[in-house]
DRENDO-325812 format. One record per residue (C-alpha): x, y negated, z; residue in one letter; residue number from 1. Coordinates in Angstrom, 2 decimals. Each point is the difference from the previous one (the first is absolute). Layout:
DRENDO-325812
NODE    east   north      up aa   i
NODE       X       Y       Z  A NUM
...
//
This chain:
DRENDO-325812
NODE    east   north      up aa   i
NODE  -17.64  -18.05    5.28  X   1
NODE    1.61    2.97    1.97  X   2
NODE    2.63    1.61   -1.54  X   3
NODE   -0.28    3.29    0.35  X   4
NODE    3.39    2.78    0.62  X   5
NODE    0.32    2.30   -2.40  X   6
NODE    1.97    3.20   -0.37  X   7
NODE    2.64   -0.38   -3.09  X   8
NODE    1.21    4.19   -1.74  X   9
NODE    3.15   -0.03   -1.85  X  10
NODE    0.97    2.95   -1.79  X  11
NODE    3.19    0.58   -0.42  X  12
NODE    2.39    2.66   -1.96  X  13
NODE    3.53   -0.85   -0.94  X  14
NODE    0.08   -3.93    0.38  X  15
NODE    2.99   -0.59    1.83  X  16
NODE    1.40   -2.88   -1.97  X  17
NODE   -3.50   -2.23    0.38  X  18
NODE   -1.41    1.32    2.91  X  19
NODE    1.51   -2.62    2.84  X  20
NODE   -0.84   -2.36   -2.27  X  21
NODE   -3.80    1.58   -0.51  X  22
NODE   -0.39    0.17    3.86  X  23
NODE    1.40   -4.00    0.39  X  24
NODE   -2.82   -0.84   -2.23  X  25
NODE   -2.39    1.73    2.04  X  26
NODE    0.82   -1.26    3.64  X  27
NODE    0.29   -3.32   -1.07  X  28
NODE   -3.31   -0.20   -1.14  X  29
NODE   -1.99   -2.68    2.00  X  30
NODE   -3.18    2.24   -0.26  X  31
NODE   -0.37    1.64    3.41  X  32
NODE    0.96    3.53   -0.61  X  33
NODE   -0.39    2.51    2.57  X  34
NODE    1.59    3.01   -1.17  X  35
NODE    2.23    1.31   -3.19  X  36
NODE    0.10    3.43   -0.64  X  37
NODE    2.79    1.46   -1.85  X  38
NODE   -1.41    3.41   -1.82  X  39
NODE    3.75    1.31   -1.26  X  40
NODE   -0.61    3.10   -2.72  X  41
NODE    3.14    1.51    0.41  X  42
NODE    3.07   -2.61   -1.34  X  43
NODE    2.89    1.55   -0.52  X  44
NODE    1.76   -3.13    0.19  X  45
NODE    0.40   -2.48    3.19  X  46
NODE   -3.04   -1.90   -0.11  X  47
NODE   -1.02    2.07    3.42  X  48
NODE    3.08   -1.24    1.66  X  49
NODE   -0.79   -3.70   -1.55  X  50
NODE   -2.92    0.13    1.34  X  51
NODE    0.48    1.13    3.78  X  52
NODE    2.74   -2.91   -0.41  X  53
NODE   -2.03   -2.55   -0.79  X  54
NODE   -2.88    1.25    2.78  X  55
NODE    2.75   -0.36    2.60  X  56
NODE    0.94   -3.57   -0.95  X  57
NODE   -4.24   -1.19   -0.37  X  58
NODE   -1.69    1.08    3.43  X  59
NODE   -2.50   -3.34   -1.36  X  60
NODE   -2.69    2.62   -2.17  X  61
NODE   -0.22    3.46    1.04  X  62
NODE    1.24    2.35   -2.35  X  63
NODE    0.43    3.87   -0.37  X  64
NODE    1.55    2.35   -2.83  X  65
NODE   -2.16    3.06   -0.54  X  66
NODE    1.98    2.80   -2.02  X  67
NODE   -2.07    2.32   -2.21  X  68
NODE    1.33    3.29    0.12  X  69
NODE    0.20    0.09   -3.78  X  70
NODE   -0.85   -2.81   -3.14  X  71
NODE   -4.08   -0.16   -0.18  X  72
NODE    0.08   -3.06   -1.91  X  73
NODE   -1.26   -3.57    0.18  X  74
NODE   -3.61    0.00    0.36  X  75
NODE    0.52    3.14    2.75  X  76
NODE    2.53   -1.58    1.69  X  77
NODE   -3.05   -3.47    0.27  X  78
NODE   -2.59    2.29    1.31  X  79
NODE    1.96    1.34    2.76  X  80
NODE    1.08   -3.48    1.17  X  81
NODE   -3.58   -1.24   -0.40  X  82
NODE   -1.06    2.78    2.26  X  83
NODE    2.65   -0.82    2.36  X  84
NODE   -0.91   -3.56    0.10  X  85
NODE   -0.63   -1.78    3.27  X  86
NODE   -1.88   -3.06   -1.98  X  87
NODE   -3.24   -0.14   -2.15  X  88
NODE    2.12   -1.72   -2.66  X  89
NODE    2.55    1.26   -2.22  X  90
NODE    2.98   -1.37   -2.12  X  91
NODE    1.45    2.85   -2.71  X  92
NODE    3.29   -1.46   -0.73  X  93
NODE    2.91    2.10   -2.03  X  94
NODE    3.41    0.40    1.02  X  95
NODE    1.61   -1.75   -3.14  X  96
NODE   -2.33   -2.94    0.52  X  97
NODE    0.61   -3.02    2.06  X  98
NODE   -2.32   -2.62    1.39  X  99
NODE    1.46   -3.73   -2.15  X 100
NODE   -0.95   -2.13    2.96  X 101
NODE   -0.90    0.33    3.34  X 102
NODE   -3.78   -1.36   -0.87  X 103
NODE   -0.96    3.01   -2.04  X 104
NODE   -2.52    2.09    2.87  X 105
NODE   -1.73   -3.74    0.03  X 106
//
């Protein structure tokens, strides 16, 4: 059966301490994933800075950080990824949650 890529929208506010750890989860995955977008509403912490880390380091799975000009919430920040989405398919994934093996998009 063909596997088939799917986009993967994380949203994130104020998850520094988990969020390597979050994204690790994600590009491990052996689930082809084609993008993960990163739909940031407005941390006041370092989780930004975490992230554009971690995108330099994993050139493997395209990823981009899309800041929200102020907090719109969860489900707001999902629809804008899914419109941004360059797959039919869609993963909603929180920041604070990780992925507890790399068979989990299976």
């Amino acid at each position: 059966m063909k596997q088939l890529a799917v986009t993967v929208i994380v949203t994130v506010y104020n998850v520094e301490s988990l969020f390597e750890q979050v994204l690790q989860s994600l590009v491990s995955q052996t689930y082809p994933i084609r993008e993960i977008l990163l739909i940031d509403n407005r941390s006041t912490d370092r989780s930004v800075a975490v992230a554009e880390k971690f995108i330099k380091q994993h050139k493997r799975i395209p990823m981009r950080i899309v800041q929200r000009e102020r907090t719109y919430g969860v489900s707001d920040s999902y629809n804008l990824g899914a419109e941004l989405a360059k797959t039919e398919y869609i993963v909603t994934l929180h920041s604070d949650s990780s992925l507890p093996t790399k068979y989990e998009l299976e």
